[in-house]
mmCIF file of the N, C-alpha and C atoms, coordinates in Angstrom:
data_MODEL
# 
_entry.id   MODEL 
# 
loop_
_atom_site.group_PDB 
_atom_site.id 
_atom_site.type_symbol 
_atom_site.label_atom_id 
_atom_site.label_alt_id 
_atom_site.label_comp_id 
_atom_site.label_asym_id 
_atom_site.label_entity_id 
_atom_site.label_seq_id 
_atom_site.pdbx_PDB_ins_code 
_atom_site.Cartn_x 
_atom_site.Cartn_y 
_atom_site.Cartn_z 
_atom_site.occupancy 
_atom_site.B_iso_or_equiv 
_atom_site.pdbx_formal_charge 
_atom_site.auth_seq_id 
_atom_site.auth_comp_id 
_atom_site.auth_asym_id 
_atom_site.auth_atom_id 
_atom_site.pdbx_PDB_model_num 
ATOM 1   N N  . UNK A 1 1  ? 57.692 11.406  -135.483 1.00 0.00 ? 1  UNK A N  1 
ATOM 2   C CA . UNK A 1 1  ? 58.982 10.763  -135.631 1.00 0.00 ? 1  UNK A CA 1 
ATOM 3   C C  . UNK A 1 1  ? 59.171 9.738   -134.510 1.00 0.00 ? 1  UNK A C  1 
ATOM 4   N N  . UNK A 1 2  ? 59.713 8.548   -134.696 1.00 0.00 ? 2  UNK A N  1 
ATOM 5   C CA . UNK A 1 2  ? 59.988 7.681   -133.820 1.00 0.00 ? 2  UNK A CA 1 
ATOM 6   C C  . UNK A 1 2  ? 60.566 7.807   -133.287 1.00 0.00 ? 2  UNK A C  1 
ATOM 7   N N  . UNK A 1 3  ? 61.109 7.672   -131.898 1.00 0.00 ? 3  UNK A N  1 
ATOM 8   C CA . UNK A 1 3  ? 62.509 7.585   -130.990 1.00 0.00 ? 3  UNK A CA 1 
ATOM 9   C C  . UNK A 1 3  ? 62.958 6.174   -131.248 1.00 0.00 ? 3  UNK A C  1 
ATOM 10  N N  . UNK A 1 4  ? 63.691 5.420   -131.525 1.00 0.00 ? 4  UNK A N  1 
ATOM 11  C CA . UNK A 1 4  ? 64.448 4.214   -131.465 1.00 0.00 ? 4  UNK A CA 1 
ATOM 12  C C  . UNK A 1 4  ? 64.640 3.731   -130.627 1.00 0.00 ? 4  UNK A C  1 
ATOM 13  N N  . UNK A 1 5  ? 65.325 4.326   -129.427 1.00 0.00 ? 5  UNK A N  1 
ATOM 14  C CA . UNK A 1 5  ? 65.465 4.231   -128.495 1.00 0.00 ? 5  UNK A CA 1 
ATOM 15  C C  . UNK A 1 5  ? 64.756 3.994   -127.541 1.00 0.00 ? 5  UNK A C  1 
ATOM 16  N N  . UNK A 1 6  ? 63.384 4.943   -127.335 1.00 0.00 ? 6  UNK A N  1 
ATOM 17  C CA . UNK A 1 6  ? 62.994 4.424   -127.011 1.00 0.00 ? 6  UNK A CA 1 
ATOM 18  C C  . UNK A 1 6  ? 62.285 2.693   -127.068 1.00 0.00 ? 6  UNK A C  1 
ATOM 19  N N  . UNK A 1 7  ? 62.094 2.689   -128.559 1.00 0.00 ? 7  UNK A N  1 
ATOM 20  C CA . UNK A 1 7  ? 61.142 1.515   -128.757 1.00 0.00 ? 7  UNK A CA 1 
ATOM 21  C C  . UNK A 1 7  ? 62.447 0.130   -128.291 1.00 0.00 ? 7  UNK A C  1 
ATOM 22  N N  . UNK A 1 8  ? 63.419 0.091   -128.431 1.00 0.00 ? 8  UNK A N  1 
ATOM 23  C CA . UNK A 1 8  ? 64.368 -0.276  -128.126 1.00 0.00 ? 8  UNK A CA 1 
ATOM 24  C C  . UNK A 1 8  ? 64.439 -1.293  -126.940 1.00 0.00 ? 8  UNK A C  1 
ATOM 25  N N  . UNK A 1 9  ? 64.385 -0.048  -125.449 1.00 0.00 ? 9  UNK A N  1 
ATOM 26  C CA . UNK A 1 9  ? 63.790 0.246   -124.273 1.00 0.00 ? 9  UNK A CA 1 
ATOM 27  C C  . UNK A 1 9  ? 62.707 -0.580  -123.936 1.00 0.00 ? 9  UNK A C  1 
ATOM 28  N N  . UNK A 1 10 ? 61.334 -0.242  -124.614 1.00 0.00 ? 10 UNK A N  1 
ATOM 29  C CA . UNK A 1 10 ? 60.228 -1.292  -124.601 1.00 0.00 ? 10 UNK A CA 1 
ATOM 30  C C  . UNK A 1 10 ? 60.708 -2.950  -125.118 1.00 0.00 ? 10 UNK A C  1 
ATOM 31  N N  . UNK A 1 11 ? 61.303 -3.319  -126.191 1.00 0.00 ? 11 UNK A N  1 
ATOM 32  C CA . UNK A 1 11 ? 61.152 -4.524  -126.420 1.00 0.00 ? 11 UNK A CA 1 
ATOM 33  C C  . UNK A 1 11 ? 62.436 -5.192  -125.111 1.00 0.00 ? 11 UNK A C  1 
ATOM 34  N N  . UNK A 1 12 ? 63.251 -4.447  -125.225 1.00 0.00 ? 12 UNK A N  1 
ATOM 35  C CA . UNK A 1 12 ? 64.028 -4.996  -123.736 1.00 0.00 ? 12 UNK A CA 1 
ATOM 36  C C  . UNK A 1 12 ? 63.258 -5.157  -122.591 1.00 0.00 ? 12 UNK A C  1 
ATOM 37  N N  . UNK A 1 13 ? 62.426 -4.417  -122.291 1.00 0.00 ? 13 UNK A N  1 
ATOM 38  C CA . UNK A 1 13 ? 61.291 -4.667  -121.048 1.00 0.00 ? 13 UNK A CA 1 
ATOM 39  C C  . UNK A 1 13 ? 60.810 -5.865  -121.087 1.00 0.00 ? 13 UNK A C  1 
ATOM 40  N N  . UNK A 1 14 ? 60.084 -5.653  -122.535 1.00 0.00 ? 14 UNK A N  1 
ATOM 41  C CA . UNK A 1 14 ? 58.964 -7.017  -122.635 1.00 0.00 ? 14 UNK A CA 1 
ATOM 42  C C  . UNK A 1 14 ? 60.122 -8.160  -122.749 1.00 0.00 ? 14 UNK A C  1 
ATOM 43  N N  . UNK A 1 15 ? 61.356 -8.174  -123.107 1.00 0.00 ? 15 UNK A N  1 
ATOM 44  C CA . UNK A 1 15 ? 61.729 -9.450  -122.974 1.00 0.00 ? 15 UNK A CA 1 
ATOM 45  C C  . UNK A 1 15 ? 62.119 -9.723  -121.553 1.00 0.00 ? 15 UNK A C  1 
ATOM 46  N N  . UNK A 1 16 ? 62.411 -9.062  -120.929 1.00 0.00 ? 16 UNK A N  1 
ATOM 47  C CA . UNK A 1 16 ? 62.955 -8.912  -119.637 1.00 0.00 ? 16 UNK A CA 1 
ATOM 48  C C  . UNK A 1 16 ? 61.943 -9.703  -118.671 1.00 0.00 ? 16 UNK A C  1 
ATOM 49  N N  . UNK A 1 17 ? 60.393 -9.179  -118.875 1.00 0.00 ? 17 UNK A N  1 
ATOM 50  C CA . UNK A 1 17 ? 59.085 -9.826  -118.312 1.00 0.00 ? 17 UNK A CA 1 
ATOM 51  C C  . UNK A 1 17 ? 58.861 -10.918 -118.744 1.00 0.00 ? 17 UNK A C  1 
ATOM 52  N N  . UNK A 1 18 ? 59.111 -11.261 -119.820 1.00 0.00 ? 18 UNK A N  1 
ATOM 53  C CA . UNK A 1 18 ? 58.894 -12.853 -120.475 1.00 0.00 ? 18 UNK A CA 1 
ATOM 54  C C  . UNK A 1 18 ? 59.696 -14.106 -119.872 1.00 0.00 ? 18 UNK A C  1 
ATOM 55  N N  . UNK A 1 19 ? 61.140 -13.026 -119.641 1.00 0.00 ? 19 UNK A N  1 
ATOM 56  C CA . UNK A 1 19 ? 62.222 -14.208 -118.950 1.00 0.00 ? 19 UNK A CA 1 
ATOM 57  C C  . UNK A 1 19 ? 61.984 -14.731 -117.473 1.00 0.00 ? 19 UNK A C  1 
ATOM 58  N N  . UNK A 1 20 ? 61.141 -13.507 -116.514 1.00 0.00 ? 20 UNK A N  1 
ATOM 59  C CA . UNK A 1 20 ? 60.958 -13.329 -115.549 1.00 0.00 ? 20 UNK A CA 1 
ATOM 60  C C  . UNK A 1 20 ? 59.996 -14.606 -115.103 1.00 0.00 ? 20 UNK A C  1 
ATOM 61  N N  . UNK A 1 21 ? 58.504 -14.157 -115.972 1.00 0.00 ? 21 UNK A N  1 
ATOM 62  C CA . UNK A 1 21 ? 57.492 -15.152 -115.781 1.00 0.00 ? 21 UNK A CA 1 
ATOM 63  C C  . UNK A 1 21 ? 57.940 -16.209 -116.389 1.00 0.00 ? 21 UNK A C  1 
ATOM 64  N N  . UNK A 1 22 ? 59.025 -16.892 -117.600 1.00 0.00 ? 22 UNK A N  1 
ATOM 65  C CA . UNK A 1 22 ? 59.394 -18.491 -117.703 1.00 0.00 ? 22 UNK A CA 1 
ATOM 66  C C  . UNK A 1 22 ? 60.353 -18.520 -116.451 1.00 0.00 ? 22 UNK A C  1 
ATOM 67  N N  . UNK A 1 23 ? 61.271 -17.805 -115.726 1.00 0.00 ? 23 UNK A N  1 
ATOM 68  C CA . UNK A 1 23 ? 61.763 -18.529 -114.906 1.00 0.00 ? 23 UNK A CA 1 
ATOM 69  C C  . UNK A 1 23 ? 61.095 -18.547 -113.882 1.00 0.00 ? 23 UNK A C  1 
ATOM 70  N N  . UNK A 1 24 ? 59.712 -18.287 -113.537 1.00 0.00 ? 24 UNK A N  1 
ATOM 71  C CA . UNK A 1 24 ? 59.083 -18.377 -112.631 1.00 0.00 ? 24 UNK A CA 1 
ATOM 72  C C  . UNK A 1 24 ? 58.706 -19.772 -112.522 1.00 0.00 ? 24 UNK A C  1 
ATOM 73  N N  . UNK A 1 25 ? 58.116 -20.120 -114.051 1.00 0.00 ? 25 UNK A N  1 
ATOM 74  C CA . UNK A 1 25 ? 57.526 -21.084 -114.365 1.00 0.00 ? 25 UNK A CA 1 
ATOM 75  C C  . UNK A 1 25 ? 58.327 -22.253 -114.266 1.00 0.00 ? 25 UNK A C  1 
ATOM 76  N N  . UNK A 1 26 ? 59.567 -22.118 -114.604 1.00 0.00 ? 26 UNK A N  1 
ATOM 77  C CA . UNK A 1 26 ? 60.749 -23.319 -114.614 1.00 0.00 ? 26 UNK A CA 1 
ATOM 78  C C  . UNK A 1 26 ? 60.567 -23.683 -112.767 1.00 0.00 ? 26 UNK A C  1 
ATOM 79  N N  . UNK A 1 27 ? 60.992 -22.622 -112.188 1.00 0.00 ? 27 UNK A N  1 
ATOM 80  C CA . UNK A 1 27 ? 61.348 -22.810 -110.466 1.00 0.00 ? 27 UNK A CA 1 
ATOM 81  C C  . UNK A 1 27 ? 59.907 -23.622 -109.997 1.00 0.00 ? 27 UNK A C  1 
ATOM 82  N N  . UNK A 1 28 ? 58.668 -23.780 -110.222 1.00 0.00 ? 28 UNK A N  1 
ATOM 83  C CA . UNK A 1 28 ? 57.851 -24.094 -109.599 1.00 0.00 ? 28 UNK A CA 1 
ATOM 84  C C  . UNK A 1 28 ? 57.686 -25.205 -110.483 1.00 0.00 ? 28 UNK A C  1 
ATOM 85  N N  . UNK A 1 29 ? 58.092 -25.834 -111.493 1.00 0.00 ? 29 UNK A N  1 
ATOM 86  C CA . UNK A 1 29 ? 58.112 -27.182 -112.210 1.00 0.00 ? 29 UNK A CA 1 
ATOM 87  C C  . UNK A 1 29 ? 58.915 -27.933 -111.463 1.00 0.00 ? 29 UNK A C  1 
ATOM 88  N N  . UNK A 1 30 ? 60.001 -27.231 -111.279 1.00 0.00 ? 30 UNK A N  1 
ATOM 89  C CA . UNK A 1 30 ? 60.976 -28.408 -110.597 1.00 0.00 ? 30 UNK A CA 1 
ATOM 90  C C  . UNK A 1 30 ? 61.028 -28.729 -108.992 1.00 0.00 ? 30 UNK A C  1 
ATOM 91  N N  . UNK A 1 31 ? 60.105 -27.604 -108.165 1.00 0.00 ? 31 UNK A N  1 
ATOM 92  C CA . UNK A 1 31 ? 59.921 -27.585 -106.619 1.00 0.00 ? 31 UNK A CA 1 
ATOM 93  C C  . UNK A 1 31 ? 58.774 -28.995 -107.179 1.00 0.00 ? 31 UNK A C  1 
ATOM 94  N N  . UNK A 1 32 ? 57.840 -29.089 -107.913 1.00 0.00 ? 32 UNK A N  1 
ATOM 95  C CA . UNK A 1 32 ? 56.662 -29.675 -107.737 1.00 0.00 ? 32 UNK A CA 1 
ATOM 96  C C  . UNK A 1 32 ? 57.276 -30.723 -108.387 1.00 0.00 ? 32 UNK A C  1 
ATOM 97  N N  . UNK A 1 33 ? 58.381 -31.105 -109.469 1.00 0.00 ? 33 UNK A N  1 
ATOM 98  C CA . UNK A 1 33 ? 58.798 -32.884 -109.790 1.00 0.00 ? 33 UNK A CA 1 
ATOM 99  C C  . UNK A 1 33 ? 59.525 -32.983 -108.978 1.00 0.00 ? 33 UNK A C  1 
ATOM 100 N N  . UNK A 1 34 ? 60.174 -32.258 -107.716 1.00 0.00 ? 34 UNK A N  1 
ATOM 101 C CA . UNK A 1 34 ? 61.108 -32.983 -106.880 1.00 0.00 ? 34 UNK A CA 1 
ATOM 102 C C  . UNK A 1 34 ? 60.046 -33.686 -105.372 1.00 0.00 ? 34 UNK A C  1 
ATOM 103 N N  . UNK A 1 35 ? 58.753 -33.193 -105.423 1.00 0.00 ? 35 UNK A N  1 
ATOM 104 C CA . UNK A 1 35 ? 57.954 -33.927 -104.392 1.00 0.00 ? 35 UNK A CA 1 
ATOM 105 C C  . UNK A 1 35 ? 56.957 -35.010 -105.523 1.00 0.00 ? 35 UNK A C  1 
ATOM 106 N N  . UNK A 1 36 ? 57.133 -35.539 -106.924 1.00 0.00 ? 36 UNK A N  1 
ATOM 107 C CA . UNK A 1 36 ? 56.668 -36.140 -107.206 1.00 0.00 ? 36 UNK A CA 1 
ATOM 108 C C  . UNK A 1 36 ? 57.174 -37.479 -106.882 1.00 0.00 ? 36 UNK A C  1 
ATOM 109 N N  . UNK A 1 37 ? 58.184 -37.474 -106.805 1.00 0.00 ? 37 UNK A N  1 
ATOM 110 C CA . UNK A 1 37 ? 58.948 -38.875 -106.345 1.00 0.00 ? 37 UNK A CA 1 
ATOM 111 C C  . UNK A 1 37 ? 58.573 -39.618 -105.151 1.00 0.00 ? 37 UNK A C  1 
ATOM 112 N N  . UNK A 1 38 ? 58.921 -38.181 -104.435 1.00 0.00 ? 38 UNK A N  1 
ATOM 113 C CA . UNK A 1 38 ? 58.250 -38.976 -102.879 1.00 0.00 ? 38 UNK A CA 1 
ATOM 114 C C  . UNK A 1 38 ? 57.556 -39.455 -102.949 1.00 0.00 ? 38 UNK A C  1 
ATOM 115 N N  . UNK A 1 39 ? 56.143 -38.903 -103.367 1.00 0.00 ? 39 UNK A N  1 
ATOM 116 C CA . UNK A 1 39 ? 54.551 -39.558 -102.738 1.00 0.00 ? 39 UNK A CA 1 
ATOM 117 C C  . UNK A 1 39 ? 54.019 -40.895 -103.561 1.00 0.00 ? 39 UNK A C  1 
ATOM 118 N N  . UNK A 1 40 ? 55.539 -41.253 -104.910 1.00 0.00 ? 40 UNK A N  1 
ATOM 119 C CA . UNK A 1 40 ? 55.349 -42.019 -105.860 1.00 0.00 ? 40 UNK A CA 1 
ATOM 120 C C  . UNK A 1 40 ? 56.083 -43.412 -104.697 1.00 0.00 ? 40 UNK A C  1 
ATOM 121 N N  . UNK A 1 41 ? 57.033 -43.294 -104.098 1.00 0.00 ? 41 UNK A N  1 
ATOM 122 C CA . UNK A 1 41 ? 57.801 -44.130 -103.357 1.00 0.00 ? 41 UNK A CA 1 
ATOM 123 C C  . UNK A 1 41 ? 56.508 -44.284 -102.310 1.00 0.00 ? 41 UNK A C  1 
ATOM 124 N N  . UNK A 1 42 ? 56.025 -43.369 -101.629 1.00 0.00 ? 42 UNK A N  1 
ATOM 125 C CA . UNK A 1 42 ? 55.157 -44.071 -100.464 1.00 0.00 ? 42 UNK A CA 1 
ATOM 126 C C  . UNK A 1 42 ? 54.209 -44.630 -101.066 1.00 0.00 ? 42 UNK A C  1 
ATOM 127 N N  . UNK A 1 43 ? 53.107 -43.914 -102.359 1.00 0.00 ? 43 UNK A N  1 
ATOM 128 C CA . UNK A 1 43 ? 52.219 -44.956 -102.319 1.00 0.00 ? 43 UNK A CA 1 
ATOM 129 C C  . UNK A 1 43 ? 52.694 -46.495 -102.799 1.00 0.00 ? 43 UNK A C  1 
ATOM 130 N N  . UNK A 1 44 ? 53.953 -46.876 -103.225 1.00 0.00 ? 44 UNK A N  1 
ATOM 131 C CA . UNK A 1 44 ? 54.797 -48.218 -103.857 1.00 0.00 ? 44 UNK A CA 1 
ATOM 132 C C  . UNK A 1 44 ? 55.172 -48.767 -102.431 1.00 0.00 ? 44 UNK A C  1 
ATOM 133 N N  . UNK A 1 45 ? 55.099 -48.049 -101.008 1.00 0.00 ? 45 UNK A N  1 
ATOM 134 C CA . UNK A 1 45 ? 55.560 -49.048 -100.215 1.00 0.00 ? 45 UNK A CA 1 
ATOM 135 C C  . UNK A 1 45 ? 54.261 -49.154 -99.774  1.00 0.00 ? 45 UNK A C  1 
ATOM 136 N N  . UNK A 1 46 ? 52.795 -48.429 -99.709  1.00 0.00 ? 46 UNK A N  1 
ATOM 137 C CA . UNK A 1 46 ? 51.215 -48.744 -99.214  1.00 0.00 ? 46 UNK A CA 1 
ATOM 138 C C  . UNK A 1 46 ? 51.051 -49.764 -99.785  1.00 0.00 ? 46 UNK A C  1 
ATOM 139 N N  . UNK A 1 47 ? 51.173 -49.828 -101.190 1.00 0.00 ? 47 UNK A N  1 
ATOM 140 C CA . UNK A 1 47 ? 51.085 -51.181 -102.297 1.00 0.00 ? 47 UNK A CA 1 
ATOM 141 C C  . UNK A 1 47 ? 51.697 -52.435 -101.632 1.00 0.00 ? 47 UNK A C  1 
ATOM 142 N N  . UNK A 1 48 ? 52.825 -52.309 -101.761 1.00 0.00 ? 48 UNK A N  1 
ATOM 143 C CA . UNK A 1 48 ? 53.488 -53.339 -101.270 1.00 0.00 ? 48 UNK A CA 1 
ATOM 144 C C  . UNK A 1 48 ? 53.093 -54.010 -99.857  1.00 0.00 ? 48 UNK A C  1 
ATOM 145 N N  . UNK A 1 49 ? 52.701 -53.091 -99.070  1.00 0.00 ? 49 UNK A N  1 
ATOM 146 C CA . UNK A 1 49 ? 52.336 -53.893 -97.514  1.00 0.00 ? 49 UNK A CA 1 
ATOM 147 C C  . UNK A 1 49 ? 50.529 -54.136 -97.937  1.00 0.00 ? 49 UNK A C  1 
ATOM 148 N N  . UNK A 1 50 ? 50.145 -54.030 -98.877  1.00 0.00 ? 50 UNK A N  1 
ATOM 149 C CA . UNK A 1 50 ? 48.862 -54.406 -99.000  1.00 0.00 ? 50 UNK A CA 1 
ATOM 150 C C  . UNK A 1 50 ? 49.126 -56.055 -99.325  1.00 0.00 ? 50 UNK A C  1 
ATOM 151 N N  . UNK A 1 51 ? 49.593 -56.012 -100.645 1.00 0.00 ? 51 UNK A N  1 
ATOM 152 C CA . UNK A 1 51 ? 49.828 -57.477 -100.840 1.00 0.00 ? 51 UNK A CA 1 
ATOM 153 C C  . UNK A 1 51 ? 50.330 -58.434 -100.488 1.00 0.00 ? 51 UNK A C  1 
ATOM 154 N N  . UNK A 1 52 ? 51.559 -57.556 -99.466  1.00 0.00 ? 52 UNK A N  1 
ATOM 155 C CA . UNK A 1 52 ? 52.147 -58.502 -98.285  1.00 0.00 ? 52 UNK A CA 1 
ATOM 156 C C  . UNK A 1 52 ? 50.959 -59.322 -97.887  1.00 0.00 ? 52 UNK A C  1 
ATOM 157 N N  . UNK A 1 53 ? 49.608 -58.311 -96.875  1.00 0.00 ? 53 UNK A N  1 
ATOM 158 C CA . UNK A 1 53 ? 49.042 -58.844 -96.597  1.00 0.00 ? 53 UNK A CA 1 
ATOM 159 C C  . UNK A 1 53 ? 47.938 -59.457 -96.747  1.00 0.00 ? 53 UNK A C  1 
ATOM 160 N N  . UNK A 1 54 ? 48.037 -59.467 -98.119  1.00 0.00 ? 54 UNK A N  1 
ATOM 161 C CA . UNK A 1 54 ? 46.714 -60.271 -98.677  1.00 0.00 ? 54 UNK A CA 1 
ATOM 162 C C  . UNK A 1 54 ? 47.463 -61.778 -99.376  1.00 0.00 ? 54 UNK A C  1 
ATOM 163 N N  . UNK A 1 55 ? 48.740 -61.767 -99.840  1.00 0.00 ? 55 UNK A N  1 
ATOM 164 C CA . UNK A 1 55 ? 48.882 -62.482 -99.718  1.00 0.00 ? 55 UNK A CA 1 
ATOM 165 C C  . UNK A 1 55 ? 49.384 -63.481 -97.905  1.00 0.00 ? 55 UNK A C  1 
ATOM 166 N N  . UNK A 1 56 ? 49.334 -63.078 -97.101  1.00 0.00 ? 56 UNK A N  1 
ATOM 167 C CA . UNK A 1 56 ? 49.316 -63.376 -95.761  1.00 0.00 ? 56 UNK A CA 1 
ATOM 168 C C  . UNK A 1 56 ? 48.015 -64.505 -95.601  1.00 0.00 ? 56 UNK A C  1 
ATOM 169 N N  . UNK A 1 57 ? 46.607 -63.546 -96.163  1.00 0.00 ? 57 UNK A N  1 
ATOM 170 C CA . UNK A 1 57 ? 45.504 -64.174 -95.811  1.00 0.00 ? 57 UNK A CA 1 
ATOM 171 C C  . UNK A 1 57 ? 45.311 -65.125 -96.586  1.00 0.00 ? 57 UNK A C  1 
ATOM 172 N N  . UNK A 1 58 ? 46.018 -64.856 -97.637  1.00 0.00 ? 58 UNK A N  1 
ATOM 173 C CA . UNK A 1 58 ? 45.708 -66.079 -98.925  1.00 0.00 ? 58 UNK A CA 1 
ATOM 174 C C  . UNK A 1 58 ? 46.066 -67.584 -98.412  1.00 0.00 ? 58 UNK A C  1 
ATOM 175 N N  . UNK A 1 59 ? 47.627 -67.547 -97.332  1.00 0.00 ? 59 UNK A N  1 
ATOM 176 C CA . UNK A 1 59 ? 48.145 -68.685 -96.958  1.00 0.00 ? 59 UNK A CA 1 
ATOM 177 C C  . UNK A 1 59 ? 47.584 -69.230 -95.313  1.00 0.00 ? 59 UNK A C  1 
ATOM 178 N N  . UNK A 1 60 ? 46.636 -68.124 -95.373  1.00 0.00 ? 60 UNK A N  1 
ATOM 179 C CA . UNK A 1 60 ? 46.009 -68.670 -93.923  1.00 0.00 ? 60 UNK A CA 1 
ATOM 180 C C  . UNK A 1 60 ? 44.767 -69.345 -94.353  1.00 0.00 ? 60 UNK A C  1 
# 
């Protein structure tokens, strides 16, 4: 005979673990797109002082 309850019990678990590991997954998406910006801004200002100075040499 089945317990209900119990089985009940189990699928509340397993959803419980499912929510656990996506909000794991959410928190470390958004720690890792909030340092994508940065390193997107520095390499756009490396860029930029490159061509500064190539165009520099261009007019020398």
């Amino acid at each position: 005979m089945v317990n209900y309850g119990d089985v009940i019990f189990q699928l509340l678990m397993f959803i419980f673990l499912i929510a656990i590991i996506t909000a794991i997954v959410i928190v470390i998406k958004t720690v890792l797109n909030k340092k994508a910006p940065q390193q997107s801004q520095d390499i756009e200002k490396k860029l930029d002082r490159i061509i500064e100075l190539l165009e520099k040499d261009k007019n020398n």
